[in-house]
N, C-alpha and C positions, 0 to 999 in steps of 0.2 A: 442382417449382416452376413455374409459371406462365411463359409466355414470349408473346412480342411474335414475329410474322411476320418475318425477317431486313429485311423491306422497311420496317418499320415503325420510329422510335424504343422503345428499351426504356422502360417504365413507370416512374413513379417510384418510390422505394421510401422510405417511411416507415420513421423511425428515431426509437424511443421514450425520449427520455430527451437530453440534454443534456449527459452526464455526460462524461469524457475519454475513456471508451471509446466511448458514441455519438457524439462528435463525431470520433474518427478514425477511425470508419468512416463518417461520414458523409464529411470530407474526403476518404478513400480514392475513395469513389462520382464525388463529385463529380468529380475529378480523371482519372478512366476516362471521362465525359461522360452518367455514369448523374444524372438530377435528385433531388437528394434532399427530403424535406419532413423537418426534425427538429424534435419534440413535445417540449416541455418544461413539466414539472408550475409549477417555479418562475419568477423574472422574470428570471433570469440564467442563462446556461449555465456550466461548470465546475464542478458539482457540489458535494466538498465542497473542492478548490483553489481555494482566492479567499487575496487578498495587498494587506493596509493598508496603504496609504503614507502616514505622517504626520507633520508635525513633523522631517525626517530620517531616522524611524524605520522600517523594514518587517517587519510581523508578519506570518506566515503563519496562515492561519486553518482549514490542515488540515497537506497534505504538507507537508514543509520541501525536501523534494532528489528526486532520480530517481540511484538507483546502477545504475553499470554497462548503459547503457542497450547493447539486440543492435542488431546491423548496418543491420537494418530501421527499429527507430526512428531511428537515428541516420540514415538516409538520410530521414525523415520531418521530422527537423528541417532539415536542407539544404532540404527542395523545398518547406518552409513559411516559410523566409529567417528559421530562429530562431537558425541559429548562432553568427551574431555578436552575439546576446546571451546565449550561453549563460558563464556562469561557474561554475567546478570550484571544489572545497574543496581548502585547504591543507593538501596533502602532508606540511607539515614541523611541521602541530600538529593529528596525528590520534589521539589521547592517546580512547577510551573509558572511562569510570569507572564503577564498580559500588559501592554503597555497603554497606560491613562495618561493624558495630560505630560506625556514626555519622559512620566519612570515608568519602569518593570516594578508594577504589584506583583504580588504572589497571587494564587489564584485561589480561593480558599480550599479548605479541602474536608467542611464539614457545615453541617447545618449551620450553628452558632456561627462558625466564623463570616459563611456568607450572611446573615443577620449584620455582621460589623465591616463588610469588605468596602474601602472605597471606591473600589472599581465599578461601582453601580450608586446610582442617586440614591437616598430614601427613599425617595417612589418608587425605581427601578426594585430595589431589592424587598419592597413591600407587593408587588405584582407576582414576585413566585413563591414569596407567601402565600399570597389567596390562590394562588393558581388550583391547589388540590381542593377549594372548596367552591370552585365554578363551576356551573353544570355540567353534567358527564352529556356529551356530545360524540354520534360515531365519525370518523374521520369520511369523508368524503368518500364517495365510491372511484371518482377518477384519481388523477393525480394532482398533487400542488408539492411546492417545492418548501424545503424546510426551515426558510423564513414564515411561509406561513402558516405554519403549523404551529408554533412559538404564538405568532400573532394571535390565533384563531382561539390558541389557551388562556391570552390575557397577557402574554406577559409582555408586548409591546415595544416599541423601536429599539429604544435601550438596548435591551438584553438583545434581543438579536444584532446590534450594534457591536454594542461591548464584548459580548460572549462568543453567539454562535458566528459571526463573521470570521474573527482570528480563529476560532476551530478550523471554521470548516476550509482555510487559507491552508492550515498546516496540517490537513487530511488531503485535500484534495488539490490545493491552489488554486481555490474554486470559489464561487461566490455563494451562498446559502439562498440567493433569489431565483437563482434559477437549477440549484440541483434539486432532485427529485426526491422528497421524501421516503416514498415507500420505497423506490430502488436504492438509493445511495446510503440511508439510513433507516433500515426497518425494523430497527431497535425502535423507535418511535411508536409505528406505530402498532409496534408487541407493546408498549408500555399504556398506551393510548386504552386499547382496547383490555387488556388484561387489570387495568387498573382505574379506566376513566380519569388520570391525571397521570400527565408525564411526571412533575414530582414525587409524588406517591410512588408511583412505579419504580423509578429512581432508589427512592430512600428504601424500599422493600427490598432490590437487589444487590444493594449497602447491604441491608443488615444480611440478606443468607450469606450472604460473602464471606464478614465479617465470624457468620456462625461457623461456616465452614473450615477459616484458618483456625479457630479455634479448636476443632475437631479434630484437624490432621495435626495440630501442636500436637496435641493430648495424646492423640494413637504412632507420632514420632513419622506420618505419614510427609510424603512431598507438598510443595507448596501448591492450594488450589488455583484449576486453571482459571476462577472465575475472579480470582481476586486480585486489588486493583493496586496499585502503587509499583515502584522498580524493582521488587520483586517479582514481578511477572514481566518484566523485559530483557533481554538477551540480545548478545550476538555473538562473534567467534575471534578468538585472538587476535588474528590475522586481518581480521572484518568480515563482513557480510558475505562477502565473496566466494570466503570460503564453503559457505553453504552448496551453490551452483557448481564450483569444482570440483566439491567432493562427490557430489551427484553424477557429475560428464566423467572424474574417474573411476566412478564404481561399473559403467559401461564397458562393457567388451571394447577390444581392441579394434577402432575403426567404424563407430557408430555413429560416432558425430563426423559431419560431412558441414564445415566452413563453408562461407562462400557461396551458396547454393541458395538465390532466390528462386521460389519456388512465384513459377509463372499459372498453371493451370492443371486440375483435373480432371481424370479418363476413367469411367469406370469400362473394363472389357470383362470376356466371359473370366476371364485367369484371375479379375481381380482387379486391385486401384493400380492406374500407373498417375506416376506423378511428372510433372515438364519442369523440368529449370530452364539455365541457359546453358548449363553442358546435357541436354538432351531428356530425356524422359529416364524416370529409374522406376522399377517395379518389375511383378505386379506386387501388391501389399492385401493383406486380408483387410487391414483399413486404415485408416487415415486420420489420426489428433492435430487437429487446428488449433496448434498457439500461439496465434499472431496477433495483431494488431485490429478488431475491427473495418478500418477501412482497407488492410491490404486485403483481406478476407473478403471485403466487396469488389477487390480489382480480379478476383483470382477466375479464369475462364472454369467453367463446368461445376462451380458449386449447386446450380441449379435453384439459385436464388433470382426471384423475379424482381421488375424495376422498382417496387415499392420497398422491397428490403433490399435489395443494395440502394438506396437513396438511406433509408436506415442508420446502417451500416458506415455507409461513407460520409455520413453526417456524425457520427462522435468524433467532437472533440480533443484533441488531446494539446494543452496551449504549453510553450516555452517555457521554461525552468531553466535558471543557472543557479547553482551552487560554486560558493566561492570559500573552500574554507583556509584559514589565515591561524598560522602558529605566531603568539607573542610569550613574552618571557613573563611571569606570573604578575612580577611588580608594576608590570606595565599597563595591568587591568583592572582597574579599581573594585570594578564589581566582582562579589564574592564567586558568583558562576555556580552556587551552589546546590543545583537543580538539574531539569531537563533539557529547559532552554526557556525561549520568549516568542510571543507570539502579538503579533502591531495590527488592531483593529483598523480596517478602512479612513475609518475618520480623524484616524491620527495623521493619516496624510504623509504616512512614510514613504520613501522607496523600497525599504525591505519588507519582505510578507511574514520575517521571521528568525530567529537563530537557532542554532541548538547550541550546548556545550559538552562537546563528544568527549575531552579529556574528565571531564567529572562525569559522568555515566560509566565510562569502562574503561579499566586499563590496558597498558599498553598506545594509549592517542597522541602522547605528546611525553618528550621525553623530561627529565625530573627538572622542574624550577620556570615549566614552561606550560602552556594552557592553546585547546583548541578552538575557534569560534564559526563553526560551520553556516554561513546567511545564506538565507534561499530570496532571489529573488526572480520578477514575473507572474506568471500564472494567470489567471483571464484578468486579476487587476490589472497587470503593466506588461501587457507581455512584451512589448519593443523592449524594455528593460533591460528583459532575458538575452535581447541579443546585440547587446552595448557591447563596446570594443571593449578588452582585458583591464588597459589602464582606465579609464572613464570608468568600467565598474568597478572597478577597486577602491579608485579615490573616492566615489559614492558610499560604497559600504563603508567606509572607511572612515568617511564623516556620521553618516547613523551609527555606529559603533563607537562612537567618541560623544555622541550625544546622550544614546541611551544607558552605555554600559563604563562608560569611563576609559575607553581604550587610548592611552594617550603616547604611544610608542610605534615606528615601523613593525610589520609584521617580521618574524625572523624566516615564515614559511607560508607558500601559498602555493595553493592549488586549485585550479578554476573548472569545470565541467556543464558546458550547454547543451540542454536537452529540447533539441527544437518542438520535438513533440515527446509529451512527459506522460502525464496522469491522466487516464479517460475521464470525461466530465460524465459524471451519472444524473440526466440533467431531466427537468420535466417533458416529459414525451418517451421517458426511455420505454417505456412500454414495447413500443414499435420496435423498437431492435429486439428486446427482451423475441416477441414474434417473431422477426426476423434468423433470429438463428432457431427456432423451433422447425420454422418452414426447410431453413436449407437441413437443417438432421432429420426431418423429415422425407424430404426430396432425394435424400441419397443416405440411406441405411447402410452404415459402416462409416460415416464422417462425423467424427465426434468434439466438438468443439471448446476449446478451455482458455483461458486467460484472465488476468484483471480485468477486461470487460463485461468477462461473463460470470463473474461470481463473486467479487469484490475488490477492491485496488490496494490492499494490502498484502505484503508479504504470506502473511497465515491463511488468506482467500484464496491467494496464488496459487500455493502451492496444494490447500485442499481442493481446487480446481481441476489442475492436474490429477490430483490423486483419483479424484473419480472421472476422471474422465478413464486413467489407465482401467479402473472397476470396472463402466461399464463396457468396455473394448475386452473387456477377459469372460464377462457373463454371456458377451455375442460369440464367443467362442467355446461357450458351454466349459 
């Protein structure tokens, strides 16, 4: 990577994208006293986090929360002064639903109870029973995707039916047939391998968990990060939002540059120049890619060959609409006393799912009144995602009246479509995984970060960025 005379100020370094992971490695930069310039394709930074505030009401127009965030972010929200607007979901109404046969079960949340749940047959729930006492087997050397990984332990259609479908709907909007195990979920196979049963493994990291809350009670310490329930979910009064903003205003005055799709890059002797459409800026000591996978394969001079940008240009990213809908309490049968619900495939819904933002955190909806944020599309239905306003309304609107008893107009509604949403972490991902090695390899100082490259979650995101700004500060000694 390029460097600057020790005598001299380090160069600036161009950061592509806006998104929560370019913008916390951009505030990383800045914050070391590196100057950053961050390129953003659209007029606003945050990506797809943005948060309505209307009428009383707050809809989120992508994420809804950040769980369990590590030591590093959380030391990132302290030195961004977001703490004292951080707010946690309630601990004592963390009820997930999974819908069987037409209701929202709960989803259990403990050995015994899945022993008695009817969201699975007899058979079904006697299969991950025996699951920990079938031969220990090592996971395949290539890849397979994380239906059949479930399969391969016994536990058989069912459960990937019932269980990991609606998961992995409401991680990804994805299908479990064809994501990729070891990339999209390598919590698998750490459990796999470390334990020779993904149960086992499972109930092992229950119990330190569980040890752990126990320890930080006793020593009066913070809640740990590995522990599971709505105590380890958050997000900011205002919404999600406010994360990205506080971030764009912790920037120097004039850092973020709107507007500005970034068409192609030049490495010269001075350094990166970068092309938009208003002209080339630079030079830059280097250059954070946090874009989108395929615009990353459109960009001229990455010095990616035809095999990785075909890679590249082949992730996924399928249609999502969010439509969420204020009614007045009475008007809701169902108690909503949870996270949300989550409609396995074979239920044959049009929704992939709800949350309920006003019981998770306050501030969603104003007193006597309740949120019901539905996601629909994703590689199940994507035309769905892109139904006209009215035609998806009156749809949700009917599943919502089937599953949850909603039997009143909405008093609030707010719609947001994401043509392209969530990257599919899908079997093959390998190839791209290679694909961005080749191009940070092929040009030393282009450092690449986003939900494609380290996980689709908020907490990936932004540890994304974080090391991507790391190692752009180590190439400048």
């Amino acid at each position: 990577m390029p460097s600057s005379p020790s005598s001299s100020p380090p160069r600036p370094v161009a950061v592509l994208g806006a998104g929560i992971a370019g913008l916390a490695a951009a505030w990383t930069l800045a914050r070391a006293g590196v100057e950053v310039r961050v390129l953003e394709a659209s007029d606003r930074v945050g990506g797809v986090i943005r948060s309505e505030l209307r009428d009383g009401f707050l809809a989120e127009e992508g994420p809804h929360s950040l769980a369990r965030p590590s030591a590093r972010v959380r030391t990132l929200f302290r030195d961004a002064g977001l703490e004292e607007h951080i707010v946690t979901a309630d601990p004592e109404r963390s009820a997930r639903y999974i819908v069987r046969d037409g209701r929202p079960l709960p989803l259990p949340t403990s050995p015994a109870g899945l022993l008695l749940t009817p969201l699975l047959s007899v058979g079904g729930r006697l299969r991950i029973v025996a699951e920990p006492f079938r031969r220990r087997t090592a996971p395949p050397q290539g890849d397979e995707s994380v239906a059949d990984v479930l399969r391969r332990r016994g536990m058989g259609d069912e459960v990937v039916e019932r269980f990991l479908n609606p998961f992995v709907a409401g991680v990804y909007a994805g299908n479990p047939e064809r994501l990729s195990a070891p990339h999209a979920f390598p919590l698998l196979r750490e459990l796999e391998l470390g334990h020779g049963s993904l149960v086992r493994g499972l109930l092992a990291r229950l119990k330190a968990a569980r040890k752990k809350a126990r320890t930080g009670a006793r020593a009066g310490g913070p809640e740990p990060e590995a522990g599971g329930g709505h105590g380890a979910i958050l997000s900011f009064r205002q919404g999600m939002e406010e994360l990205p903003r506080r971030l764009a205003d912790g920037l120097p005055e004039g850092s973020v540059r709107p507007d500005a799709e970034v068409r192609g890059l030049r490495q010269t002797d001075d350094g990166w120049m970068v092309g938009t459409d208003g002209g080339e800026a630079g030079p830059f000591g280097a250059v954070i890619a946090a874009i989108p996978a395929p615009a990353l394969a459109r960009l001229e001079g990455t010095g990616a060959g035809q095999a990785a940008r075909g890679a590249l240009e082949g992730v996924r990213y399928p249609p999502i609409a969010l439509l969420t809908l204020g009614f007045r309490r009475e008007d809701v049968v169902h108690p909503l006393d949870g996270f949300g619900m989550l409609v396995p495939q074979v239920e044959e819904r049009q929704v992939l799912g709800a949350l309920f933002p006003s019981t998770l955190f306050p501030g969603r909806a104003p007193e006597g009144h309740v949120t019901i944020s539905s996601f629909v599309g994703g590689t199940r239905q994507p035309e769905l995602a892109l139904e006209a306003g009215p035609a998806m309304e009156a749809r949700v609107l009917e599943e919502l009246g089937a599953l949850l008893g909603v039997r009143g107009e909405p008093v609030f509604r707010h719609r947001r479509v994401w043509e392209r949403s969530i990257p599919q972490i899908e079997v093959g991902y390998g190839a791209v995984r290679e694909a961005t090695r080749e191009v940070e390899a092929a040009l030393p100082g282009l450092v690449l970060a986003g939900n494609w490259v380290g996980g689709v979650s908020v907490g990936d995101a932004l540890a994304s960025g974080l090391e991507a700004a790391d190692r752009v500060l180590a190439g400048m000694g």
